[in-house]
N, C-alpha and C positions, 0 to 999 in steps of 0.2 A: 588472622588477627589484623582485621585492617589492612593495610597495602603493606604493611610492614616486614611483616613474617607468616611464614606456609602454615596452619596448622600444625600439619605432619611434622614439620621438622620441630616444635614445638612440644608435640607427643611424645619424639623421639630420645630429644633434650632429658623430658621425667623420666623414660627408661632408662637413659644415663645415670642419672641420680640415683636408680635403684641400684646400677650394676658398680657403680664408685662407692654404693657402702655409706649413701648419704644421710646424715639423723636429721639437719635443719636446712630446706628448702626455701631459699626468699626468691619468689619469682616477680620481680620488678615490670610486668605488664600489663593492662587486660584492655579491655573498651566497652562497648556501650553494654550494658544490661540485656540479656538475652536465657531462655530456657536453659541448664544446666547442661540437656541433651547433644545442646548444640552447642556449647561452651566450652573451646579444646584445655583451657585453663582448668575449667571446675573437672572436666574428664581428667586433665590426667591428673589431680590435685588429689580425686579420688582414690588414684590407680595407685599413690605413692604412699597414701596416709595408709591403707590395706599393707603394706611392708614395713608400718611402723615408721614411716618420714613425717615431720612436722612440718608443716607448706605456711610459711608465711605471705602471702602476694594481696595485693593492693585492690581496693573494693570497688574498683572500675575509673577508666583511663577515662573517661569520657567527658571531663570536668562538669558542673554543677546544670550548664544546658546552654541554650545558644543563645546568643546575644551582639549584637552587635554597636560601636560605639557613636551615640546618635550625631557627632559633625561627620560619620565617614558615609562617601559617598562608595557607592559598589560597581562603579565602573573601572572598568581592565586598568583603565591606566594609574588610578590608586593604587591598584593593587601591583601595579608594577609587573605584569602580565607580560607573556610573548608577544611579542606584533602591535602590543597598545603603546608605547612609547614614539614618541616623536623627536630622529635622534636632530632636529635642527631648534625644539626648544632644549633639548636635552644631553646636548656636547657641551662639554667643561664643567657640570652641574653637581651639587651634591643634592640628588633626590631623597625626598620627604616616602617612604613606602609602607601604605598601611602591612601589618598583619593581618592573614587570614586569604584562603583560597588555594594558591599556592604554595608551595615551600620556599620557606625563610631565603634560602642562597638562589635558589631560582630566580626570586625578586632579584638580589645583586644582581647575578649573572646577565638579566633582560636587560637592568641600567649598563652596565659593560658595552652589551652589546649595540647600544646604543649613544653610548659615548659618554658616560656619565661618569664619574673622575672619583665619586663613594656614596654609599649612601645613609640615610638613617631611617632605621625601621622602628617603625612608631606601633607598640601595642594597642590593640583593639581592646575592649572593656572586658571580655571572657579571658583576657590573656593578662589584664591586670600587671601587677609587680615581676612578673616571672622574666628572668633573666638567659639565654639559654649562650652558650659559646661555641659558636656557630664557624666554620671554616670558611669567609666569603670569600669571593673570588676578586674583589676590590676594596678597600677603605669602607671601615664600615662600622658603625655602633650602634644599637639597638636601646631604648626607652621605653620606660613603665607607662601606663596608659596615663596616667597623672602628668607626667612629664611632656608625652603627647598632645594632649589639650593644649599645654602653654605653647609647646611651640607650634601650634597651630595657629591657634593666637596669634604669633610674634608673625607667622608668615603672612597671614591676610591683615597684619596692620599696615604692612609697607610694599611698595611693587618691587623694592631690590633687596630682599633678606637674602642674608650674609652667611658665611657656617666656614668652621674648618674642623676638621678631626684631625687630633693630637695622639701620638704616638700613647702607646698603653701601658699603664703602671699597672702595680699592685696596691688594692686600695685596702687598707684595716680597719675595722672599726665601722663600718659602713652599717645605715640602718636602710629599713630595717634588714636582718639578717639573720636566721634563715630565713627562707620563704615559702610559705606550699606551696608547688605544682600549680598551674591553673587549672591542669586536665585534670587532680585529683578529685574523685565523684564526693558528693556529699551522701548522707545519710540520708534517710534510712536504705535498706534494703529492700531495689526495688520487686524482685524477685521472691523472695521469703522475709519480709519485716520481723517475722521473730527473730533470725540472726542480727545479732545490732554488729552495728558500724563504729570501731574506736579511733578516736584519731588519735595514732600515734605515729611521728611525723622524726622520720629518718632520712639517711644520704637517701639519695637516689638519680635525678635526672642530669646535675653536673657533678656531683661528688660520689662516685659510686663506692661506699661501702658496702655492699651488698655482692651476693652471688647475683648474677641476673643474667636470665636465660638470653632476652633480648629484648629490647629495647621500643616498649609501645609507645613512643612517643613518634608523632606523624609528620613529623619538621615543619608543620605551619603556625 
């Protein structure tokens, strides 16, 4: 399943389920659209509904398809990449770090290591509204792809943009909220279109209500 998780232990997980006596399975992962054959998900979804278990799980991690957001440039040091940072523009700085390529904290950790004091990680257009709360290893807040524009904006209007990050509350009432997933796939079903695809939009990726075997989400 992606870099994520073993199949196998995946597999092993549904045999669990059978031997705990389980009626209602939510398995909170999958990815890209593939044969059923070779699908450890749709296998053991199979293996558990044959013992009477009801398999709720999600109709592919893979979000809606690729994209990416047209002022970002795809070179390493956007991306906040190993070895692409320059820690002598890059000491006492709060870096601007797209989304996408690498993993979320990995970006921090490259700014760290490079002398960068927090950073702010700017969603790409597949990655939209989605909010994730992420363990960085520095100062750090993360923005909706919307939010990204402007201060993109704000940074190529001036040669000395400013920034501080403020200790973190609790915010209530915030819109919007909830949000989908970005990785959540759209319909139809690429695999058998006669199954249809309901959107029905529960915890998951920060709120886990759910049983969830493990976690397909890729930290990028």
């Amino acid at each position: 399943m992606g870099n994520e998780c073993f199949d196998s232990d995946i597999l092993v997980a549904f045999d669990m389920a059978i031997d705990d006596g389980m009626d209602v399975l939510s398995v909170s992962l999958g990815g890209d659209a593939g044969a059923y054959v070779n699908d450890c998900v749709a296998i053991g979804s199979f293996h558990v509904v044959k013992h009477g278990i009801v398999v709720v799980t999600s109709a592919g991690n893979s979000g809606p398809g690729p994209a990416k957001a047209p002022h970002a440039s795809t070179d390493d040091a956007h991306l906040c990449k190993a070895g692409a940072l320059d820690p002598k523009k890059v000491k006492g700085s709060i870096l601007v770090c797209l989304r996408g390529d690498n993993a979320r904290v990995d970006k921090g950790k490259q700014a760290a290591l490079a002398g960068s004091v927090g950073i702010v990680l700017a969603n790409d257009y597949a990655s939209g509204d989605e909010i994730i709360a992420d363990s960085h290893v520095l100062p750090a807040t993360q923005i909706s792809y919307t939010d990204g524009l402007e201060l993109f904006t704000y940074v190529n209007s001036t040669s000395t943009p400013t920034a501080s990050i403020t200790h973190p509350t609790t915010q209530l009432g915030t819109k919007p909220a909830p949000v989908m997933a970005a990785f959540s796939s759209i319909r139809p079903n690429t695999v058998t279109p006669e199954i249809l695809k309901d959107y029905q939009m529960v915890t998951g990726a920060l709120a886990k209500g759910n049983l969830a075997i493990c976690d397909g989400n890729t930290g990028r």
